[in-house]
N, C-alpha and C positions, 0 to 999 in steps of 0.2 A: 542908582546907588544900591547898592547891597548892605544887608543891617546882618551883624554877626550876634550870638548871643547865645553866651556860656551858664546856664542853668546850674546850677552846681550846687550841694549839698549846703550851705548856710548865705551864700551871695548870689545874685546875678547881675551877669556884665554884659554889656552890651556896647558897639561901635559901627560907625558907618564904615564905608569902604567905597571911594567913587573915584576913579583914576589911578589907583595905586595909594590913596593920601587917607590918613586914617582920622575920623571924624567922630567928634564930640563922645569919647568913651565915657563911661558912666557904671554905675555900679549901686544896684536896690538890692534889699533885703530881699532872702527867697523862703516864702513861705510852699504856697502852695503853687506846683512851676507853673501851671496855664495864668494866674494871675499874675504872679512874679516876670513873666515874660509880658504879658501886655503892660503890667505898670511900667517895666523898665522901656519898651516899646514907644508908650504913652510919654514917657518924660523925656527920653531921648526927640521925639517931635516936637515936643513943647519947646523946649530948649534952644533949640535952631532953629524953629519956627518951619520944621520940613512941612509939605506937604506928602498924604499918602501915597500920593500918583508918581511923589517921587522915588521911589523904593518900587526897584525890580524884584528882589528876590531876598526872604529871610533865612538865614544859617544856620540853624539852631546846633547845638552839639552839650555837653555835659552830663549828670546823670538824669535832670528830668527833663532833658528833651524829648524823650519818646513819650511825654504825656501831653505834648504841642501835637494840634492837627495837622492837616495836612496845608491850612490858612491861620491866618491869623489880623485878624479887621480886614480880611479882602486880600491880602496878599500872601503869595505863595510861599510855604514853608517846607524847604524842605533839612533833612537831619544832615550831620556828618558824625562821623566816627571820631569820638574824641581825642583817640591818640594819632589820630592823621591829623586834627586839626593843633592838635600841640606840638609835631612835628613841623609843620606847614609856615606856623608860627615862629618856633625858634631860628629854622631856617631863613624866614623873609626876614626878620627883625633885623638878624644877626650877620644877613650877609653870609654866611658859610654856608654849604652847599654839602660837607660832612661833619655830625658833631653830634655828640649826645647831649638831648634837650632834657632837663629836670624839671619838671611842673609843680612847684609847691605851693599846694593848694590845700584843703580839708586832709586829705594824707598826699603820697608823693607816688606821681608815676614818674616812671624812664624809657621817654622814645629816642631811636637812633633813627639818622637821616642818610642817607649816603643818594645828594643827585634826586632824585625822584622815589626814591624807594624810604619809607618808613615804616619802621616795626617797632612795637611795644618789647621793652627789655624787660622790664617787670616793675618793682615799687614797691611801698610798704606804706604802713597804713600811720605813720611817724608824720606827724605831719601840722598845721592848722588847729586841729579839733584836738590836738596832743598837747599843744598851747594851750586851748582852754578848758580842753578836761584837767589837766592839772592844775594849772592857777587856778580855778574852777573851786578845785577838793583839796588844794593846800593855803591858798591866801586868800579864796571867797571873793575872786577877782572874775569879772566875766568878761572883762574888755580886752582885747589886745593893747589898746592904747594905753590902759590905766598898767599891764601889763611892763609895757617897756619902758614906761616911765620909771615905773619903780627900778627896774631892771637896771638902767644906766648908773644907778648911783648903789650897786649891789657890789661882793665883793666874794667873788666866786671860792675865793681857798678857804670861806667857809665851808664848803659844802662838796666842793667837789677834793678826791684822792686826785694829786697828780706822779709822776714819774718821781719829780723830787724827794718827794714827800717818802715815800717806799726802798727809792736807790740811794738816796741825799744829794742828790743831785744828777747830771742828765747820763743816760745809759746810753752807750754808742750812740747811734742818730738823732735820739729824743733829746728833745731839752727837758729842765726837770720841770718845767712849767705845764709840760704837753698831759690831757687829763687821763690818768690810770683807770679810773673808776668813776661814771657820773654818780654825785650823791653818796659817795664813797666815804667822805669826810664828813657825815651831817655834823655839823658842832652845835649841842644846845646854846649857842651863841649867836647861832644863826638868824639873822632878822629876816622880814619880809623879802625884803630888796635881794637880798643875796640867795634867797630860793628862786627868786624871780631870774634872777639871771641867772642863776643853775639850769632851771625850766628850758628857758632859751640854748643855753650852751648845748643840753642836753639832744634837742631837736633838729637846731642846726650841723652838729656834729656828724647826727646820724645821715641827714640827709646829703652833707660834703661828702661824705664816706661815703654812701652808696652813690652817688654818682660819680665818684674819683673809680670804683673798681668795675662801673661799668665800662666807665671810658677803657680803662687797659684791658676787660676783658676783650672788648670788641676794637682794640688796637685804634683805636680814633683819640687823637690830640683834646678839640675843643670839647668843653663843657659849657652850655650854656644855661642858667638858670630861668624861669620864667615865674610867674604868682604870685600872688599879692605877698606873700614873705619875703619874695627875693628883693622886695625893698625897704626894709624893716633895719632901723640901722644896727640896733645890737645883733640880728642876724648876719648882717655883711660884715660885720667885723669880726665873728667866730669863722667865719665861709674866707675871710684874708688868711686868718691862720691856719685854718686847714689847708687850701691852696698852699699858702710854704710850707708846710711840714711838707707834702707830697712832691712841691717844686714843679704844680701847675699853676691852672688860674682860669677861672670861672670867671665868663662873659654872661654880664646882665646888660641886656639892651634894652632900649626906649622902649616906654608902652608895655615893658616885660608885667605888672601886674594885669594888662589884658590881652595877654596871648593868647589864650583858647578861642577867644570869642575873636581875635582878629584873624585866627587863622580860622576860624570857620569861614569867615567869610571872604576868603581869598582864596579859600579850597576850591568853594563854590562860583568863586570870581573867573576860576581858570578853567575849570568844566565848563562855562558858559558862552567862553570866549571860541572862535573858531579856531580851529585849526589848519 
């Protein structure tokens, strides 16, 4: 068995990988990453009841993986490059073989796959920690959960300018619904809930957007999303309407919040295997 495990700016994830079948995913707080990576290490064994001797080889990848030695309780650690493993990821999930993968994670990267070839497109720092530094410094909310809760029952044309709102209705392609300006409308009317779901609109937006204009910069169809965001439901339902406005459609596959960490260690699965 191979243990994959995504170190990352406020979470760590971790997954087995033994035949191709992905095993007991999980996800601990990251504090400091050498612990953060043995706790999550630690609880992933406890949980299945692994033994260590069963664990060939560990994956590490995200940004504190370079603060993981070269072992970890005995067995071998070795790194991967995170945008090969977010690639590697979207790819095995997804079944597609070409497709621009979106990592929305603490902020957002953009890798493209074509076949065996992945390269970083770029990203932006819109992302996870965009969530909670605002709900953070606008509703004194630190949770994501407590977050979208509120969010669902929010009522966005407080808060946001849309096309309507400007034209009085929808201007050639746009519907007047579609948003002009995030936060553009603030109305001192405005409750909690309805910033909350501004917040969200806001993030998810941006991050449909840059992945719709990578895809056509780099002439590739699929988009695939991956990170703990892409399964947040008032995100998927901003990420439905961007998709029709543009008249694609973004593929979230299974396991998509632990793609990095499962494609670490399937990166590391195929290096290992002969040829």
């Amino acid at each position: 068995m191979i243990i994959g495990i995504d170190i990352g700016g406020t979470t760590t994830d971790i997954v087995g990988l033994k035949d191709g079948n992905i095993i007991n995913p999980l996800t601990v707080k990251a504090d400091d990453p050498v612990t953060s990576a043995a706790g999550a290490l630690g609880k992933f064994l406890e949980t299945k009841n692994i033994a260590l001797n069963q664990i060939k080889m560990i994956s590490a990848t995200g940004v504190g993986s370079g603060k993981v030695r070269n072992s970890l309780f005995g067995i071998p650690v070795q790194t991967v490059d995170e945008f090969k493993a977010v690639g590697t990821a979207g790819s095995f999930l997804s079944g597609l073989k070409k497709a621009v993968v979106v990592s929305m994670g603490t902020g957002t990267a953009i890798v493209t796959v074509d076949d065996a070839k992945i390269a970083h497109w770029g990203g932006s720092g819109v992302g996870g920690g965009t969530l909670i530094g605002l709900a953070g410094k606008m509703l004194n909310i630190k949770s994501i959960d407590t977050l979208v809760e509120k969010a669902m029952r929010g009522k966005l044309e407080n808060v946001d300018l849309t096309v309507g709102d400007i034209a009085g209705g929808s201007m050639d392609s746009l519907p007047a619904s579609i948003t002009a300006s995030n936060f553009g409308k603030m109305s001192d009317q405005a409750s909690d809930e309805d910033i909350a779901i501004a917040i969200i609109n806001l993030v998810a937006q941006t991050i449909g957007v840059m992945g719709i204009a990578a895809a056509r910069a780099c002439n590739i169809r699929d988009i695939i999303l991956t990170g703990k965001l892409s399964g947040i439901v008032p995100i998927k339902i901003v990420l439905e309407r961007v998709a029709e406005l543009y008249k694609t459609k973004f593929v979230i596959p299974e396991y998509a919040g632990f793609a990095t960490a499962i494609g670490a260690a399937i990166y590391i699965d195929r290096t290992l295997k002969p040829r």
